[in-house]
VEXDREN-870346 format. One record per residue (C-alpha): residue number from 1; x, y, z. Coordinates in steps of 0.05 Angstrom, whole numbers. Layout:
<nodes>
+-----+--------+--------+--------+
| num |      u |      v |      w |
+-----+--------+--------+--------+
| NUM |      X |      Y |      Z |
...
+-----+--------+--------+--------+
</nodes>
This chain:
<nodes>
+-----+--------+--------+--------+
| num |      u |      v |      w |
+-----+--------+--------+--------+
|   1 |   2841 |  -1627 |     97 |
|   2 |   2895 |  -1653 |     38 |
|   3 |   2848 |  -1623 |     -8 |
|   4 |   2849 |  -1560 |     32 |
|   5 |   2928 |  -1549 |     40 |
|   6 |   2937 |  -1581 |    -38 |
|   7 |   2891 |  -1525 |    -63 |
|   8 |   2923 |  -1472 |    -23 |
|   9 |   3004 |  -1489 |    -42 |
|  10 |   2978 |  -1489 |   -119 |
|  11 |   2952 |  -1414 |   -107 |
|  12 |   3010 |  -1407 |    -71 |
|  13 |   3053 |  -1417 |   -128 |
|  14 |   3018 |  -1376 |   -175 |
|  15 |   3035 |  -1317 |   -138 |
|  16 |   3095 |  -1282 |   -180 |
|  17 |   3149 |  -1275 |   -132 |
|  18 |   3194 |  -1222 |   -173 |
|  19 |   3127 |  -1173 |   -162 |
|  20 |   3132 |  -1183 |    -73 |
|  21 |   3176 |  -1148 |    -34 |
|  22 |   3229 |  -1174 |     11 |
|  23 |   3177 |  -1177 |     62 |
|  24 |   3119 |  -1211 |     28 |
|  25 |   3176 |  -1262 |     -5 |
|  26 |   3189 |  -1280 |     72 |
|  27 |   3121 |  -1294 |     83 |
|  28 |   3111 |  -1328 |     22 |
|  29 |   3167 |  -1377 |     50 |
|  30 |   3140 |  -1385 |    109 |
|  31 |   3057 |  -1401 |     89 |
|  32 |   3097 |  -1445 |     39 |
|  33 |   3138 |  -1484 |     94 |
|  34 |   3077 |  -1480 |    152 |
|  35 |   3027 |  -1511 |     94 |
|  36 |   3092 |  -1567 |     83 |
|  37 |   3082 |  -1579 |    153 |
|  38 |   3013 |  -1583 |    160 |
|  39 |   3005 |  -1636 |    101 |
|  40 |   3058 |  -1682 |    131 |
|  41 |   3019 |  -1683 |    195 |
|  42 |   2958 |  -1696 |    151 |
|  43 |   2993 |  -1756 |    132 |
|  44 |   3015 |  -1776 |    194 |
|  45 |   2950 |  -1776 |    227 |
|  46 |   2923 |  -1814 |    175 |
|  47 |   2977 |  -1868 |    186 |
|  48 |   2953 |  -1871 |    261 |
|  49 |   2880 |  -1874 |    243 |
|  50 |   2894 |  -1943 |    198 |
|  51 |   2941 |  -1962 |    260 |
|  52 |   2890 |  -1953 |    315 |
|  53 |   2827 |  -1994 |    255 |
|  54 |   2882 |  -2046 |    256 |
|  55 |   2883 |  -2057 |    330 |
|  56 |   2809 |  -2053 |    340 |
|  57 |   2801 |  -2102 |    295 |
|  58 |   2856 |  -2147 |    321 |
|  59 |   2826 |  -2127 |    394 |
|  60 |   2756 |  -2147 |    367 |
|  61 |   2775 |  -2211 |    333 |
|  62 |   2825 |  -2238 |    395 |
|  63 |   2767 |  -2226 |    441 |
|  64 |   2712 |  -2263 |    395 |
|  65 |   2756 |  -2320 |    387 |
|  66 |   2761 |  -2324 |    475 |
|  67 |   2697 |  -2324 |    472 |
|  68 |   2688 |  -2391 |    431 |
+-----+--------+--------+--------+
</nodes>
């Protein structure tokens, strides 16, 4: 997905601004600011993802070494 939302802000600033209307420079702000959004989530979720491998491995390791 980073790959995704990176590719899309760098067409996003190619567009020249002075050539949009009031309206299109609105929505130009907001794609820009929902895209900002979307990667930080991206990066959020991959935060949890290493959070939850840690814990299953933790999980998996406490309940080999009950086993012994």
């Amino acid at each position: 997905m980073a790959d995704t939302i990176a590719e899309t802000v760098d067409l996003l600033y190619t567009i020249d601004q002075e050539q949009l209307d009031i309206n299109q420079q609105i929505a130009l702000g907001t794609a820009l600011a929902t895209l900002a959004q979307a990667e930080r989530l991206d990066q959020i979720n991959e935060r949890l993802r290493t959070i939850q491998q840690l814990l299953t491995t933790m999980t998996h390791r406490a309940a080999a070494d009950g086993i012994r």
